[in-house]
C-alpha positions as CSV (number, residue, x, y, z in Angstrom):
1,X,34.6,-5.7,4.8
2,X,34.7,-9.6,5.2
3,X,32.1,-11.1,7.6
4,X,31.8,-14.8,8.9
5,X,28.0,-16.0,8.5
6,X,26.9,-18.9,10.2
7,X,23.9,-19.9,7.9
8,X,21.9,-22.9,8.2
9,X,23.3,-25.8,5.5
10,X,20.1,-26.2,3.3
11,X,19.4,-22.1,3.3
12,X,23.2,-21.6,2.2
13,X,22.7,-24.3,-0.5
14,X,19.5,-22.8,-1.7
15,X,20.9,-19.4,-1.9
16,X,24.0,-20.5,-3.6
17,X,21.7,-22.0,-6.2
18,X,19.3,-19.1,-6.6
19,X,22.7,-16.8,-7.0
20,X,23.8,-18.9,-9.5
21,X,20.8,-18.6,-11.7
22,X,20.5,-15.3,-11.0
23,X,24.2,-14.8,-12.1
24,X,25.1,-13.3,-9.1
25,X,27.6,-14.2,-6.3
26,X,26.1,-15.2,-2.9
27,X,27.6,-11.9,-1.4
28,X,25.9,-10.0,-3.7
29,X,22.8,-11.7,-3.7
30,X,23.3,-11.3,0.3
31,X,24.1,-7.6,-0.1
32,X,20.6,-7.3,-2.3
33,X,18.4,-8.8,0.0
34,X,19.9,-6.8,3.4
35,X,19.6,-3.7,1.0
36,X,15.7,-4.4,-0.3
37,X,14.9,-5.1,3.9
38,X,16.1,-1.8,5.0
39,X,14.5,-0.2,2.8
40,X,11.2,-1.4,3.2
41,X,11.9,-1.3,6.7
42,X,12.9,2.6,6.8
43,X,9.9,3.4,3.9
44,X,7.5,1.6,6.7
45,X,9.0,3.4,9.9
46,X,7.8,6.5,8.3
47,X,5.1,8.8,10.1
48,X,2.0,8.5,7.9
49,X,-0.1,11.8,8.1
50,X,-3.7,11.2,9.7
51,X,-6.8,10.4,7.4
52,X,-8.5,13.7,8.0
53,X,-12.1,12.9,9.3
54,X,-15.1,15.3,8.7
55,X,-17.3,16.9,11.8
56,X,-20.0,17.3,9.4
57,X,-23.5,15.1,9.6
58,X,-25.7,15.0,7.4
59,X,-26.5,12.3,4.3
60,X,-29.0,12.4,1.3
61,X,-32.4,12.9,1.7
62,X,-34.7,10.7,3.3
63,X,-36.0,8.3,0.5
64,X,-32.8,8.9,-1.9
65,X,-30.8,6.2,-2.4
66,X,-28.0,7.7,-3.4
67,X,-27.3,5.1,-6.3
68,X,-28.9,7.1,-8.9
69,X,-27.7,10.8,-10.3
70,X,-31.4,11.3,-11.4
71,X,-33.0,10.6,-8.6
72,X,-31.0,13.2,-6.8
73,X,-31.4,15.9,-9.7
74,X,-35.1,15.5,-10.0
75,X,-35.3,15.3,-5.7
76,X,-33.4,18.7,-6.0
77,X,-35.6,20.2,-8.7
78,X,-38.5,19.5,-6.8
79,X,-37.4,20.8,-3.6
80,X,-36.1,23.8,-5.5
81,X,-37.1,24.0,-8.6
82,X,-35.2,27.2,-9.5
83,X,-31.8,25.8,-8.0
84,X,-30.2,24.8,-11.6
């Protein structure tokens, strides 16, 4: 199909230049650039699924910073010392 663009002079020049060392004609390098937007356009559009958020409560132990595997293993040993 042949379509008339009205394009601004310096972004015609720049693109005929950025073709050229791309090795591409400008209606190609046109074509690429409308192809690569509706893509991300229709990859965007698509409904995400919803993070799924936990009803629990709770955390570690008061005094546990959380930062340290042994801490926890020796805070659960003493609480229960059979547990392991």
């Amino acid at each position: 199909m042949r379509t008339t663009l009205d394009l601004h002079d310096p972004l015609a020049q720049q693109a005929k230049a950025f073709a050229a060392l791309q090795g591409l004609s400008l209606t190609r390098l046109i074509e690429q650039g409308l192809e690569l937007r509706m893509k991300q356009a229709t990859l965007s559009a698509k409904p995400t699924a919803p993070m799924p958020i936990s009803a629990q409560r709770g955390g570690l132990a008061p005094g546990l910073s959380g930062l340290s595997t042994r801490e926890i293993l020796d805070y659960i040993d003493e609480a229960e010392p059979n547990a392991r």
